[in-house]
PLY file of the C-alpha trace (Angstrom):
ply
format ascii 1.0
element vertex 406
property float x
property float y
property float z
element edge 405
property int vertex1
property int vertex2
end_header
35.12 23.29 -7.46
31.63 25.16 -7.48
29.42 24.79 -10.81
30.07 26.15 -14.16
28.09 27.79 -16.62
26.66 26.39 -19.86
28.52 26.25 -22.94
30.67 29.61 -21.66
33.50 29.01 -24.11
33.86 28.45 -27.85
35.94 29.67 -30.95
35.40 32.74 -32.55
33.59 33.11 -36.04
35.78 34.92 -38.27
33.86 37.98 -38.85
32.59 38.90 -35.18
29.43 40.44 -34.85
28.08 42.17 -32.03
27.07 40.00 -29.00
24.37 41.34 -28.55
22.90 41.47 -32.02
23.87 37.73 -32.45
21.47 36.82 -29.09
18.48 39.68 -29.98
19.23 41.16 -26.86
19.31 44.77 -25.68
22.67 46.15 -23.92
20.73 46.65 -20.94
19.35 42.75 -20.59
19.65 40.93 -17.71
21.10 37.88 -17.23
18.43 35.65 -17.15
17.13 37.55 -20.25
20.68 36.67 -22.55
20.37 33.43 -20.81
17.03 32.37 -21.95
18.17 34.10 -25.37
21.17 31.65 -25.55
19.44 28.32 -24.92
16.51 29.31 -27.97
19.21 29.62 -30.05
21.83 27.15 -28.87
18.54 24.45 -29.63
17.81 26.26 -32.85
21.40 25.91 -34.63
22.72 22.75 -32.38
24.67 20.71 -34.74
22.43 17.32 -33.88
19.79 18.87 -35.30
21.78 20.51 -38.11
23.58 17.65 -39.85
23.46 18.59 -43.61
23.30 22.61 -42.62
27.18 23.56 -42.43
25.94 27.69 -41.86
23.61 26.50 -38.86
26.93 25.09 -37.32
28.73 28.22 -38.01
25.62 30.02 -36.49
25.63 27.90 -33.09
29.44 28.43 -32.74
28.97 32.43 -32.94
25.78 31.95 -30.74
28.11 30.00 -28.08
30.84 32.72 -28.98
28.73 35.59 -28.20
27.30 34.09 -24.70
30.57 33.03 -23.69
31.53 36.80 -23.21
27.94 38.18 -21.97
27.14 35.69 -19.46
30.51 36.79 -18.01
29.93 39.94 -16.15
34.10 40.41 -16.64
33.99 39.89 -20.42
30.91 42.00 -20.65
32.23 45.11 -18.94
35.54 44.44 -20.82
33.62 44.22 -24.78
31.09 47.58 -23.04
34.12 49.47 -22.69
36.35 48.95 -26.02
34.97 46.23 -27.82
36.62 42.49 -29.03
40.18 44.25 -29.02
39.49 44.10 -25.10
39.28 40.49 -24.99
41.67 37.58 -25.21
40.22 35.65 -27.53
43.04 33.51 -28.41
42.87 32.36 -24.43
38.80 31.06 -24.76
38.73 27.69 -25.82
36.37 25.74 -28.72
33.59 23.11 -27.20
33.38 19.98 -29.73
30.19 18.32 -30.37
30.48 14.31 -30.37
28.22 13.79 -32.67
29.00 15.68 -35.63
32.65 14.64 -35.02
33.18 11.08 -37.57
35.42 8.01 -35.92
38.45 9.40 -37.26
38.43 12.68 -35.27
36.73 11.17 -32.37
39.85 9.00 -32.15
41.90 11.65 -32.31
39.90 14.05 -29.49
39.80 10.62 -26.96
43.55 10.14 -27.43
44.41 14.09 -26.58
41.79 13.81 -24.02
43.58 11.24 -22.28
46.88 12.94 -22.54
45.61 15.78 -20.35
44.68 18.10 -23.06
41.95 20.08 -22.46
38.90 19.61 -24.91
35.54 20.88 -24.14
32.55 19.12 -25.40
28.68 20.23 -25.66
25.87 18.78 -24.24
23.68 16.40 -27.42
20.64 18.58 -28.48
17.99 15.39 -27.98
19.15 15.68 -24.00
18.61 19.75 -23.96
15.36 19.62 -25.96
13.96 16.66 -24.15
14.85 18.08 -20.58
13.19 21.56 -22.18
9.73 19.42 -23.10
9.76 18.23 -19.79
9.46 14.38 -21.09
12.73 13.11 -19.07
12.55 10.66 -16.35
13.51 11.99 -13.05
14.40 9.43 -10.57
14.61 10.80 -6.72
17.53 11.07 -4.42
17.08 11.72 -0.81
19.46 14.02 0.74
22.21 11.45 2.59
21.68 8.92 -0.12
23.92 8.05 -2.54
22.68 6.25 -6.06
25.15 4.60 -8.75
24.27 3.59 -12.37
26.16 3.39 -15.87
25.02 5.93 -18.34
25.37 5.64 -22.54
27.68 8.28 -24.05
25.51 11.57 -24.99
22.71 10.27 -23.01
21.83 11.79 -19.47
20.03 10.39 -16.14
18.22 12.90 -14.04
17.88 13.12 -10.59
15.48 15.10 -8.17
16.84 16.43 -5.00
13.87 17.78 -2.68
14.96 20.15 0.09
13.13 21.74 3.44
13.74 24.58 4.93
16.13 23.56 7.39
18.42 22.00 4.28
18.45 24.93 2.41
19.19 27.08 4.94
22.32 25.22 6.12
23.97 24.55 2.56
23.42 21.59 0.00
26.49 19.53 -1.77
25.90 17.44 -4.96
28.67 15.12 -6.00
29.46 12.61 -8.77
32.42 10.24 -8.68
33.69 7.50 -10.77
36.33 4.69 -9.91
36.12 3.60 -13.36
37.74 7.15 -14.08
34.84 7.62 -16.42
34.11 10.63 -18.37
31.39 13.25 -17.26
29.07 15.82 -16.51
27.05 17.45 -14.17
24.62 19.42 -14.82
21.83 21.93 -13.36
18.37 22.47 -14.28
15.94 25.47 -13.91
12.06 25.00 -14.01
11.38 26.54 -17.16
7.93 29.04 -17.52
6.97 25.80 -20.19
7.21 23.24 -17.16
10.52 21.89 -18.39
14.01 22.27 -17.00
16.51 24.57 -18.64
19.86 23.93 -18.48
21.46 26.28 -16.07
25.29 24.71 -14.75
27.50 22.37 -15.90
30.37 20.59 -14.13
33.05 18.58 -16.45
34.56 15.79 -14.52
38.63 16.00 -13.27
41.01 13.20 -12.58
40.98 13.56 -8.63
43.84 10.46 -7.54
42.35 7.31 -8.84
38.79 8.58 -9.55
37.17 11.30 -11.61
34.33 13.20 -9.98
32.10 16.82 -10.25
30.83 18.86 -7.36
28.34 21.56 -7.20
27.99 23.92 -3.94
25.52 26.02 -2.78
26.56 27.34 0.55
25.51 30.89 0.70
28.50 32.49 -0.27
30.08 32.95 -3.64
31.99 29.70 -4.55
34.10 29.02 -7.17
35.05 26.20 -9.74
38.35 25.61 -10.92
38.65 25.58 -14.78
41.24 24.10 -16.27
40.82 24.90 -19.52
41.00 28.63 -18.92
43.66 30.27 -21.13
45.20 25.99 -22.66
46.19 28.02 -25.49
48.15 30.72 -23.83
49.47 28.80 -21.56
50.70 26.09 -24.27
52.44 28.93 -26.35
54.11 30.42 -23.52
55.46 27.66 -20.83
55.68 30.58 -17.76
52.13 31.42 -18.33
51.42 27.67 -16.94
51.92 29.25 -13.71
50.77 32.92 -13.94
47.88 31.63 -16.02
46.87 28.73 -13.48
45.06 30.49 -10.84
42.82 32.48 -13.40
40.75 29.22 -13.74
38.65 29.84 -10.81
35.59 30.81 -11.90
32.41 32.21 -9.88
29.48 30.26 -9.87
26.12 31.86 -11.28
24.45 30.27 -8.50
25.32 29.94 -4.22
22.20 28.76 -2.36
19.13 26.79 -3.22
15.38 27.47 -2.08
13.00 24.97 -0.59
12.16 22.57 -3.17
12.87 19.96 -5.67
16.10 20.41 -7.79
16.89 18.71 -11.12
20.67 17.36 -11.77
21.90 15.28 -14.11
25.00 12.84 -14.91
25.73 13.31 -18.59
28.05 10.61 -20.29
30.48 11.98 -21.72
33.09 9.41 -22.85
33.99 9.19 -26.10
32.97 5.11 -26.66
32.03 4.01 -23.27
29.29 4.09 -20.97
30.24 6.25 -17.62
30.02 4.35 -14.56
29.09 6.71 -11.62
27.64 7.64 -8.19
25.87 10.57 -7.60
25.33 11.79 -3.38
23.86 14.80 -1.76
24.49 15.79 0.84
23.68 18.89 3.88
26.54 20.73 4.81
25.17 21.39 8.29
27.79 18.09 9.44
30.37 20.06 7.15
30.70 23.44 8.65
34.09 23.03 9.77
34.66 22.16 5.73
32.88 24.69 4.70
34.58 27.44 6.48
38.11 25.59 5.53
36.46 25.86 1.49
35.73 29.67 2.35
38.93 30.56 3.71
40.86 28.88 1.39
39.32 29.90 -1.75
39.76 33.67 -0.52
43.32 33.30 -0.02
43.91 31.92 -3.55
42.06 34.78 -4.91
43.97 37.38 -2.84
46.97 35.07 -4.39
46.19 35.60 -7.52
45.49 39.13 -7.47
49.42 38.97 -6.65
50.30 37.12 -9.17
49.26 39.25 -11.45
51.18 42.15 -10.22
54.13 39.96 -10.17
53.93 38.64 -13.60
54.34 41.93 -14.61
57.19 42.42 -12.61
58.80 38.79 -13.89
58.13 39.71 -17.57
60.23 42.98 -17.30
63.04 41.13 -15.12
62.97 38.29 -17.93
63.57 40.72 -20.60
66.29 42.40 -18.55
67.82 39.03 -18.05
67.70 38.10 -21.68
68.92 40.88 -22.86
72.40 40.40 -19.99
72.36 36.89 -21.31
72.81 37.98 -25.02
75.06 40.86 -24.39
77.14 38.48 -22.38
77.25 35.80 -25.18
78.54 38.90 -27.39
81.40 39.63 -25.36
82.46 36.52 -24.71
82.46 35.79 -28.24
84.59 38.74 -28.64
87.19 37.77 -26.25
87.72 34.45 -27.38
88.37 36.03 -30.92
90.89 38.71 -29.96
92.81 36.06 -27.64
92.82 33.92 -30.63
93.82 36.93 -33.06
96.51 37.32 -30.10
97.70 33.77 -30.26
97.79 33.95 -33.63
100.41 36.87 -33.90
102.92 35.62 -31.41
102.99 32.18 -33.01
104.03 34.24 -35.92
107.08 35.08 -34.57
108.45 31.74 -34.13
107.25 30.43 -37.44
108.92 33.25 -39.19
112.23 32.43 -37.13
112.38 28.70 -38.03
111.61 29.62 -41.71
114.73 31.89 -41.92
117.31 29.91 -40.17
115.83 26.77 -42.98
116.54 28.76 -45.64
120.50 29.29 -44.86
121.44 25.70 -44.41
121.51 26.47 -40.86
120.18 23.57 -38.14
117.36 23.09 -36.11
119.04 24.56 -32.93
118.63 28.01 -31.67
121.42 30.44 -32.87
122.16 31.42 -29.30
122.96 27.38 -28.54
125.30 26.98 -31.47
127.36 30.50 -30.95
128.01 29.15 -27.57
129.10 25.58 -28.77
131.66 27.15 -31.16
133.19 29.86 -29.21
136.34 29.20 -28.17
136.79 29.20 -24.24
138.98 32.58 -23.33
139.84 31.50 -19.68
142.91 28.56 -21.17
140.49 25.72 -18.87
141.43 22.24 -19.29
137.67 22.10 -21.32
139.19 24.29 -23.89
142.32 22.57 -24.49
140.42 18.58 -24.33
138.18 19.95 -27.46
141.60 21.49 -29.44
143.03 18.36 -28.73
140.23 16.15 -29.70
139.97 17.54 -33.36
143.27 17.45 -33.83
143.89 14.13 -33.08
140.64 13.16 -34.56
142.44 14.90 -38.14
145.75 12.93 -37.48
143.92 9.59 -36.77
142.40 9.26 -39.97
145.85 10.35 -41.83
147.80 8.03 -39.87
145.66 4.81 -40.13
146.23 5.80 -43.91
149.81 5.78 -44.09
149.93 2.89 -42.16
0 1
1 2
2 3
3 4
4 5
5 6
6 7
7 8
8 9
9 10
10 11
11 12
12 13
13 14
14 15
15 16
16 17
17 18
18 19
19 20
20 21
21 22
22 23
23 24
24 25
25 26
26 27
27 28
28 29
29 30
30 31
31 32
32 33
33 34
34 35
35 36
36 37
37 38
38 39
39 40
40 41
41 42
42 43
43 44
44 45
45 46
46 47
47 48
48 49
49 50
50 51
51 52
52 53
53 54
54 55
55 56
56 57
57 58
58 59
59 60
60 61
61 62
62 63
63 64
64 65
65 66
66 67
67 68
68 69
69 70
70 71
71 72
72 73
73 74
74 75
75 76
76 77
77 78
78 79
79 80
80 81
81 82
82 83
83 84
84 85
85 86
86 87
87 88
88 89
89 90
90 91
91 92
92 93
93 94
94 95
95 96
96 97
97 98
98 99
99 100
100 101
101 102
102 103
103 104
104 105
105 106
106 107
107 108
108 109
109 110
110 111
111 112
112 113
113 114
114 115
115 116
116 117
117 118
118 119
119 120
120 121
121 122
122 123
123 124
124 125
125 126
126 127
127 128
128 129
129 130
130 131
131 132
132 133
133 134
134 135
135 136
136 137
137 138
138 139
139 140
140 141
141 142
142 143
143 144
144 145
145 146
146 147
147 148
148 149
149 150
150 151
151 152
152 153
153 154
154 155
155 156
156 157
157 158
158 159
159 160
160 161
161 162
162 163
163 164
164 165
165 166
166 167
167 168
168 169
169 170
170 171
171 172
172 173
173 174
174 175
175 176
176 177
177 178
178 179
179 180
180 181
181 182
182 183
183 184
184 185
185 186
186 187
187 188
188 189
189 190
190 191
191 192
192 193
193 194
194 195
195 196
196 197
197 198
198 199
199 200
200 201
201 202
202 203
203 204
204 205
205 206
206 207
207 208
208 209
209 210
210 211
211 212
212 213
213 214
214 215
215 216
216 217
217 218
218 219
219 220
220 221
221 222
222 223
223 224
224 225
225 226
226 227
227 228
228 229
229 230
230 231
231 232
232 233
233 234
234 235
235 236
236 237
237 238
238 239
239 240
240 241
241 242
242 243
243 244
244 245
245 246
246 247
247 248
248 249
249 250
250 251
251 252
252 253
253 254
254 255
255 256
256 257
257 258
258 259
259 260
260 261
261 262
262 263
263 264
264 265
265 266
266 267
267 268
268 269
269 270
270 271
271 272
272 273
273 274
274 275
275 276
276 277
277 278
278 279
279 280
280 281
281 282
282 283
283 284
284 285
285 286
286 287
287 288
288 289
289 290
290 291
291 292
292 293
293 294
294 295
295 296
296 297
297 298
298 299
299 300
300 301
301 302
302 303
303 304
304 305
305 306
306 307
307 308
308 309
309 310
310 311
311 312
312 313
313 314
314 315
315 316
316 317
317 318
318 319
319 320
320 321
321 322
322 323
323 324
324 325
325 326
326 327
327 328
328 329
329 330
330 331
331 332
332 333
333 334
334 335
335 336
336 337
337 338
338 339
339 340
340 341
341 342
342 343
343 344
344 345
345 346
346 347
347 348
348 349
349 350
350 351
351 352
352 353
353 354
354 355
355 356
356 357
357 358
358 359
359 360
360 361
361 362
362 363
363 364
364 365
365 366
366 367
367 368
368 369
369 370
370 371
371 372
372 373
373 374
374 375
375 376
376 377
377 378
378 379
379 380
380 381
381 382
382 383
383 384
384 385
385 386
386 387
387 388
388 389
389 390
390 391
391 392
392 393
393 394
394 395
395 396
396 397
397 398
398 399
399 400
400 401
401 402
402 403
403 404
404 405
């Protein structure tokens, strides 16, 4: 949702210099000064026009590096303050330039692209420079109107969107969809003091059901875009961060209304072997107000939400130590306790194994010496039991001599 700024995000060189020395810009520059900064040097060291020059890539990442924190008025007060240890900078994400990238790895950036991964990609140098000479072709498209077309991967087609009064006053939407899924961008240009158009926002397209699409807004209030990429690297090292981490992807838009006027946008393709097949609309949100106010509302509650959430996630972390540190002390003791009950079965199974052993080792049977006292005792009361097993043996001793004799 909303627009996004240019370039915002890329890795960090491994010495970090100071942002502002990397851009030539004093610490009390506006933003349209660090802006106009950036895009000189973002042309300067662009990889496109850099091939054989591995330092002028280097150069354009730190350039990209060094914007991405002063065009963010959070990340600027945050480096003012204490410096880069004030920053996340594992959280802010590389941008990947297409062209410079061979087949091999271009393979391999489509295939995590279409896993979901996050990948950022910049905008070719031939479309910034030419847009910056002013020697694009700007086709026109009437607010209400809708236009389609397919554009070539790294190329761009420009549109002019021309405004009254009445238009800008009330709010204007530009969208971009694809039912081809297609990927792209959106972009916004600023009349440049040269006569060309600067690049000023950029939209990536988003899987939205089965189509892909980009919006801009400029409603008169501060609206937001949702970035998705914000923090993919925390958030893949540490699964609960998916959630805490989700909501800090809505980003502020540099820009909330337009003037009277003609406005450049453009549909960059930005598939990695296709064409992107799209259809750009604007449109006046004067027969939206009901949506609008239902987009106002409802971005304000998610960012009173996520004020909570991060309150919370401090509160979860500390319970999820606490509960780790139950969990382990509870494996311990139940470890424990299923080793003294064994030590315990152990012992009294001693006993019986020591018994059998002794009563083995005098001839003895296998019966229990209480049975075999009682079978042998002779019965004190004179009972007829007494007297059958006297006679038995006896006649049992005089069978066997009398069958002899006879």
């Amino acid at each position: 949702m909303g627009s996004k700024k240019t370039d915002i995000t890329s890795a960090p060189p491994i010495l970090r210099r100071d942002p502002y020395e990397v851009l030539s810009v004093s610490r009390d520059s506006t933003d349209q000064e660090i802006k106009t900064a950036y895009r000189k040097l973002a042309l300067k060291y662009h990889p496109d026009k850099n091939a054989s020059n591995p330092e002028a890539s280097e150069l354009f990442k730190e350039v990209a590096y060094s914007y991405s924190i002063l065009s963010d008025p959070e990340k600027r007060r945050q480096y003012d303050s204490a410096g880069f240890e004030a920053l996340d900078v594992e959280s802010m994400d590389m941008e990947i330039d297409l062209s410079n990238l061979g087949t091999v790895n271009t393979v391999f950036a489509a295939l995590f692209s279409k896993l979901g991964v996050p990948i950022k990609t910049t905008i070719s140098a031939n479309v910034l420079e030419e847009a910056l000479n002013g020697t694009v072709t700007v086709r026109p498209l009437p607010v209400g109107t809708s236009v389609s077309g397919k554009v070539e991967k790294q190329c761009a087609h420009f549109f002019g969107v021309t405004i009254n009064e009445q238009q800008a006053e009330a709010g204007i939407v530009v969208r971009v969809t694809s039912t081809t899924q297609s990927k792209f961008k959106l972009l916004y240009f600023e009349q440049d003091a040269n006569g060309g158009y600067g690049l000023a926002l950029q939209e990536d397209s988003e899987k939205s059901g089965k189509v892909t699409s980009a919006g801009m807004y400029f409603l008169h209030f501060q609206v937001y875009r949702m970035d998705s990429t914000v923090n993919a690297l925390a958030i893949a090292k540490d699964p609960d961060a998916a959630f805490f981490k989700r909501l800090e992807g809505l980003q502020p838009c540099e820009v909330s209304e337009l003037k009277a006027g003609t406005h450049i946008f453009a549909v960059y393709g930005d598939n990695f072997f296709k064409t992107a097949t799209y259809t750009i609309e604007a449109l006046c949100a004067k027969t939206y107000e009901d949506t609008t106010e239902k987009l106002k509302d409802i971005e304000a509650q998610i960012l009173r939400k996520r004020n909570e959430l991060r309150q919370f996630e401090t509160e979860y972390r500390k319970a999820l130590a606490r509960f780790q540190e139950v969990t382990n002390r509870y494996s311990q003791e139940k470890q424990s306790v299923d080793e003294l009950l064994k030590q315990r079965d152990s012992i009294h199974a001693s006993f019986t194994v020591t018994k059998m052993v002794s009563y083995l080792s005098n001839g003895s049977t296998s019966k229990v010496i209480g049975d075999d006292s009682k079978a042998e005792s002779p019965v004190e009361d004179g009972g007829s039991d007494g007297k059958d097993k006297s006679s038995k043996k006896k006649w049992f001793n005089l069978n066997l001599k009398g069958s002899e004799k006879k």
